[in-house]
C-alpha positions in Angstrom: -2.5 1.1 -35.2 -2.7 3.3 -32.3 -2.5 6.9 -32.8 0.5 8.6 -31.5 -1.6 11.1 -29.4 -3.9 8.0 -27.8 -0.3 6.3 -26.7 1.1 9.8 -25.2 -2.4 9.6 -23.5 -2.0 6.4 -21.9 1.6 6.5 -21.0 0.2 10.0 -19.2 -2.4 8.2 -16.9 -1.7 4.2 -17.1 -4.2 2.4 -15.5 -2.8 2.3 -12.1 -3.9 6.0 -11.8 -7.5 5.4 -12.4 -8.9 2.7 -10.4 -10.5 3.4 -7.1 -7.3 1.5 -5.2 -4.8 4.5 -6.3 -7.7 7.0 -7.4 -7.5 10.7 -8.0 -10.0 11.0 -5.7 -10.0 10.1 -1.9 -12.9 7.9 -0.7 -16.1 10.9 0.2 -17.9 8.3 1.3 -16.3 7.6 4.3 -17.4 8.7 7.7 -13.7 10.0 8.7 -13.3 11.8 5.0 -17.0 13.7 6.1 -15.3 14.5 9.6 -12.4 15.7 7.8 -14.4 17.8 5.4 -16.7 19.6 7.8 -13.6 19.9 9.9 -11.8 21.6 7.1 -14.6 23.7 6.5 -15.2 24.8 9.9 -12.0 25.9 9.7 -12.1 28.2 7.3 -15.1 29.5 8.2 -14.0 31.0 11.7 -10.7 32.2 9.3 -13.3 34.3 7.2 -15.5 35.7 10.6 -12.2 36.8 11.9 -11.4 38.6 9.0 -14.5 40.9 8.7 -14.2 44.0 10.4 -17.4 43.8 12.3 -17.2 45.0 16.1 -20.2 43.4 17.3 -22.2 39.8 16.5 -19.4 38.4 15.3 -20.8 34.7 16.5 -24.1 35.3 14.7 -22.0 35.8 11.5 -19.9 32.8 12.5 -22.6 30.6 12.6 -24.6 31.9 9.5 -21.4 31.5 7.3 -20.4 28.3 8.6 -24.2 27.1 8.3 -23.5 28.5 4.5 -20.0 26.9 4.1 -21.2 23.3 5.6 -24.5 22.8 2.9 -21.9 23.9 -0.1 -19.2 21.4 0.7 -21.3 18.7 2.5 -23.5 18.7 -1.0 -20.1 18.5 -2.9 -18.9 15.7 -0.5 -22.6 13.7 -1.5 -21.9 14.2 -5.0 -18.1 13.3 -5.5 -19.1 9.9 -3.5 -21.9 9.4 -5.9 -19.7 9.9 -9.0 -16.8 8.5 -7.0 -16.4 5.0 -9.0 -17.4 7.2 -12.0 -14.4 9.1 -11.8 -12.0 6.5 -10.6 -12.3 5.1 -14.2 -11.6 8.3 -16.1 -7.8 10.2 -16.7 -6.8 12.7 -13.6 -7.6 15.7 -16.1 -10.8 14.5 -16.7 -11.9 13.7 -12.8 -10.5 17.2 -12.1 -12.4 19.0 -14.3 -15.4 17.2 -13.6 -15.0 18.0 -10.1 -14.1 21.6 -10.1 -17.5 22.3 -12.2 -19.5 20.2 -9.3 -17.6 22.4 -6.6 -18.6 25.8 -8.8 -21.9 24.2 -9.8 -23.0 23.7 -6.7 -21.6 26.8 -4.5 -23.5 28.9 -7.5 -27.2 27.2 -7.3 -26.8 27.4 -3.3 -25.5 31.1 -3.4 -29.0 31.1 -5.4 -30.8 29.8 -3.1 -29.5 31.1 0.0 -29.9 34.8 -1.3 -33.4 34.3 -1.8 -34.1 32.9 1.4 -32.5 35.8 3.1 -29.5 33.4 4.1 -26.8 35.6 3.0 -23.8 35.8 5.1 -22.3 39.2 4.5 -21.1 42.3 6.5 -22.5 45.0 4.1 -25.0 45.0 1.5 -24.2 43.2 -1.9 -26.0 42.7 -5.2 -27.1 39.2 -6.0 -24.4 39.6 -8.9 -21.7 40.8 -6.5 -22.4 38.1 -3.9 -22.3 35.0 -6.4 -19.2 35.8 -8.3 -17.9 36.4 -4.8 -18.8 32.4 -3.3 -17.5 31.8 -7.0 -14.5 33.1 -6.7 -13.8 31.8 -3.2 -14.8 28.3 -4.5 -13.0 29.1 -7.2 -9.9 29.1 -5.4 -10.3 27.1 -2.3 -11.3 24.0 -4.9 -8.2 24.4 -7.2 -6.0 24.4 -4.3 -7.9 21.4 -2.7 -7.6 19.5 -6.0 -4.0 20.4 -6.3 -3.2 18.6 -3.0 -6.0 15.8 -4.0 -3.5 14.6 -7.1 0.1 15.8 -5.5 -1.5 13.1 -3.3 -2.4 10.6 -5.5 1.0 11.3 -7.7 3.1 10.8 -4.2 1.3 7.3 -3.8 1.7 6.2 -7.3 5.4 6.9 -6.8 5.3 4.7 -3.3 4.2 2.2 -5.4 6.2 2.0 -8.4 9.3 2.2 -5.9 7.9 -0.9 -4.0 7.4 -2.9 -7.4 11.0 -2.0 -8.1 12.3 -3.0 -4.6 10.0 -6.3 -4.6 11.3 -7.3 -7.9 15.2 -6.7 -6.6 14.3 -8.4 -3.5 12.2 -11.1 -5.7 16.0 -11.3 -7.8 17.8 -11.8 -4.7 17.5 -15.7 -5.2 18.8 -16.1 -8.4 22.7 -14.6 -7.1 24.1 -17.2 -5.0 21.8 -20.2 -4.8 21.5 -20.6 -9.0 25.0 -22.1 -9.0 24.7 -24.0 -6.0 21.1 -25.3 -7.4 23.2 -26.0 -11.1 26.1 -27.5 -8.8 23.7 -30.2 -6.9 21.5 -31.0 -10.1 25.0 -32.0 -12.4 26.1 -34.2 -9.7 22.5 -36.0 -9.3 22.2 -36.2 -12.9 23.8 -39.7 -13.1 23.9 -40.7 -9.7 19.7 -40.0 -8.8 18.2 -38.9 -11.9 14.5 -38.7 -10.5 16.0 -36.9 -7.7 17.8 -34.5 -10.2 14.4 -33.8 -12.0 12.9 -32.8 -8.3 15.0 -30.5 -7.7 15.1 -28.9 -11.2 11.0 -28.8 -10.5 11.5 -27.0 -7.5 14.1 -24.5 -8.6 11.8 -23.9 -11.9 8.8 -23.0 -9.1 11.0 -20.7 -6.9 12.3 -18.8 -10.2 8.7 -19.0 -11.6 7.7 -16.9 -8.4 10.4 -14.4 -8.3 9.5 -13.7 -12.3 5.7 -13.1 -11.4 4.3 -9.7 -10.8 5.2 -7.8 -8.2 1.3 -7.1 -6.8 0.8 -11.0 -7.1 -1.1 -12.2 -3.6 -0.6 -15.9 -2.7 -2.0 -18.1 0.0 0.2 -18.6 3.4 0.2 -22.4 2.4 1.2 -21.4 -1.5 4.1 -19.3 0.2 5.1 -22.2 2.9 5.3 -24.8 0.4 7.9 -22.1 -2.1 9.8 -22.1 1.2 9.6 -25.6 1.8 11.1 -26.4 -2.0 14.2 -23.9 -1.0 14.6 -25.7 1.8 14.5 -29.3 0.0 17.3 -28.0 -2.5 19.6 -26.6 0.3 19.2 -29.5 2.3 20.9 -31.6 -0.5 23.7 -29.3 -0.2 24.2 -29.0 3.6 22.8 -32.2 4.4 22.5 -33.0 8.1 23.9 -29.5 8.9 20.0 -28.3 7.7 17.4 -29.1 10.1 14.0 -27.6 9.7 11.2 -27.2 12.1 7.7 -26.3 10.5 4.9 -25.7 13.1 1.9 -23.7 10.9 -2.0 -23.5 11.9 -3.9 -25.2 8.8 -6.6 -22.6 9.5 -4.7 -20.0 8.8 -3.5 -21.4 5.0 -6.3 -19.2 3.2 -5.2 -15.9 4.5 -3.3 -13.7 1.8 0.1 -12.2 1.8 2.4 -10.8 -1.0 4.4 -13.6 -3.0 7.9 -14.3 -2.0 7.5 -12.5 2.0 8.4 -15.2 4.2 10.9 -17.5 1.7 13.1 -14.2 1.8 13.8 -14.8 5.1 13.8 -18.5 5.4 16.8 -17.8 3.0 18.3 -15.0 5.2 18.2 -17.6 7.9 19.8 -20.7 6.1 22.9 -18.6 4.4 23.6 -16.1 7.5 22.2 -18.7 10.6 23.0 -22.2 9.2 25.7 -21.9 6.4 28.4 -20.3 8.5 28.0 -23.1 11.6 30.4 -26.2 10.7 27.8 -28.0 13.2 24.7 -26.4 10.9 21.7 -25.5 13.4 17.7 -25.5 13.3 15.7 -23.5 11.1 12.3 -23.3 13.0 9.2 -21.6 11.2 6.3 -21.3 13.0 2.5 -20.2 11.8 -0.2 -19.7 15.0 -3.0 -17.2 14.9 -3.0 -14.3 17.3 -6.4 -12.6 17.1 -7.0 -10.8 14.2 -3.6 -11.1 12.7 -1.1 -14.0 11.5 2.1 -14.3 13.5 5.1 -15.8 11.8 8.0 -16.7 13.8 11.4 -17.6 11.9 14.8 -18.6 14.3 18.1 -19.6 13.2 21.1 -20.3 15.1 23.9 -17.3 15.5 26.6 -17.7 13.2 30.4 -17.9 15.0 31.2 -14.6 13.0 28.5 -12.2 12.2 27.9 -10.4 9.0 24.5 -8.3 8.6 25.1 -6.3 5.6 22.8 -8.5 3.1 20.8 -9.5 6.0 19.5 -6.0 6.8 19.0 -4.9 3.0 16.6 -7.7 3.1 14.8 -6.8 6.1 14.1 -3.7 5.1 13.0 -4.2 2.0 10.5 -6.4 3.2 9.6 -3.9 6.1 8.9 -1.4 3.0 6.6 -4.1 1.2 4.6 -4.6 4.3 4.6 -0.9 4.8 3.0 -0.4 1.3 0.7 -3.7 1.2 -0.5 -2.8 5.0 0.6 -0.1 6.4 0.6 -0.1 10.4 -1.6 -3.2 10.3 1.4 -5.3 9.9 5.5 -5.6 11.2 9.0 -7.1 10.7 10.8 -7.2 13.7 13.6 -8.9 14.3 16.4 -9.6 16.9 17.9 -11.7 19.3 17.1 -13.8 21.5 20.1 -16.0 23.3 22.1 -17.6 21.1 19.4 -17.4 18.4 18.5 -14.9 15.6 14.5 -14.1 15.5 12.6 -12.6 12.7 8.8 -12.4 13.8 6.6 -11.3 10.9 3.0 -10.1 11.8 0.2 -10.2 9.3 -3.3 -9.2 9.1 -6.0 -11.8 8.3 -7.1 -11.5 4.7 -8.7 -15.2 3.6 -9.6 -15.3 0.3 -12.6 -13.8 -0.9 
């Protein structure tokens, strides 16, 4: 039995928190985090030159403080990378703590060092003492505060997700609503007439509500994804019969690359109950797949209906703007619009085959 501290523990940092995907920690190993870093640091730097009240050689101090400034937090930069995947796998408290005694570990042995080199940047003479508990404390401070913003980071992005998961499983629920009955309704009255077409359908409606019951994070293949649309589109067909027409144009080498589960069938549906249900004549559902570069481009049309209604229609929209927000953020787009007499959804993706 698990202790009642150890579960308090894990409910406090799940697991989410600590892999490298949604870590405490951002990424020190990349080039633009070192830009930012020595950026930052240059920064502050030219704050504390400004601040001395030194009349004269106020560049010369400049540049031996931010010489100082730049070793310290470039060698605390090399280190968090080293120990980055380290740290990804431990609690927040634990990563933080580790890291704030690298930040004060490091500025004290350099302090060390630079004072017996004769690389001390100070105004007015200091003892050894005096001048490490001063980088200390300056450290001290400027690493708590970094830290702070480090997990008020990661805790802002662990919220972006859990509200995505919550919004892809209402969006994922979506299908059950309406088309359940109408799906009930088609397979009572095939029951005795078509029985084997009856256990079809039942097969595809247990694979679309198989799909909106998996996880939220679950990643499919644009061919999975096409043929979940295709079954919604077999089952509504038996219900509006020739009023459903469906056009499916996708590149097969584009069937690998990897998107979130239920993305496009959302707005398949959107298109069949707000394009083709409303018609009496029905319309053309046309999805089309071709690759453009390095991203997918999915193009969905659909017929206007004779009386428009967008309130359900948008709610979907956007909550599938917010998933591809989240998955990719400005490497991929929802927009929509129209075009004639014809309602166009064009869904841009980035390549990711499988791996």
């Amino acid at each position: 039995m698990i202790p009642a501290s150890e579960r308090t523990r894990r409910r406090s940092w799940p697991l989410s928190m600590r892999t490298p995907a949604a870590g405490f920690l951002p990424d020190f190993c990349n080039v633009r985090m070192v830009f930012l870093v020595v950026l930052a640091t240059e920064l502050m730097a030219l704050i504390l030159a400004l601040a001395q009240p030194i009349q004269s050689g106020l560049w010369a101090y400049l540049g031996q403080t931010s010489l100082f400034m730049q070793w310290i937090t470039l060698l605390c930069t090399a280190v968090l990378c080293r120990l980055r995947n380290v740290l990804a796998k431990r609690p927040v408290w634990q990563a933080a703590l580790v890291s704030y005694a690298i930040i004060l570990l490091v500025t004290w042995l350099f302090s060390v060092l630079a004072y017996s080199v004769g690389m001390v940047p100070i105004v007015l003479p200091m003892q050894p003492t005096d001048f490490y508990l001063r980088n200390l404390a300056i450290a001290g401070i400027v690493g708590a505060v970094v830290l702070r913003y480090f997990y008020l980071q990661q805790q802002y992005r662990h919220r972006l997700y859990l509200e995505a998961e919550a919004r892809n499983e209402a969006l994922q629920a979506r299908i059950q609503p309406h088309f359940l009955f109408n799906s009930m309704n088609i397979i009572a009255s095939l029951t005795r007439s078509n029985p084997r077409l009856a256990e079809q359908v039942v097969e595809n409606l247990s694979d679309l509500f198989r799909a909106s019951l998996a996880k939220a994070d679950k990643r499919v293949s644009l061919k999975e994804e096409l043929e979940l649309c295709q079954r919604y589109l077999d089952i509504e067909q038996l219900r509006l019969g020739a009023r459903l027409n469906v056009d499916m144009r996708v590149d097969e080498s584009l069937y690998d690359v990897q998107l979130p589960l239920l993305l496009i069938q959302p707005l398949v549906e959107n298109a069949v109950y707000h394009g083709i249900q409303p018609r009496t004549e029905g319309g053309w559902v046309r999805i089309h797949a071709e690759d453009s570069g390095d991203q997918v481009r999915i193009v969905i049309r659909n017929p206007l209906p004779e009386q428009q209604s967008t309130a359900g229609h948008g709610l979907a929209l956007d909550n599938i703007r917010e998933r591809l927000a989240y998955w990719f953020g400005e490497k991929a787009a929802l927009d929509t619009g129209q075009q004639g007499e014809e309602f166009v959804a064009e869904l841009r993706l980035p390549k990711e085959p499988t791996t």
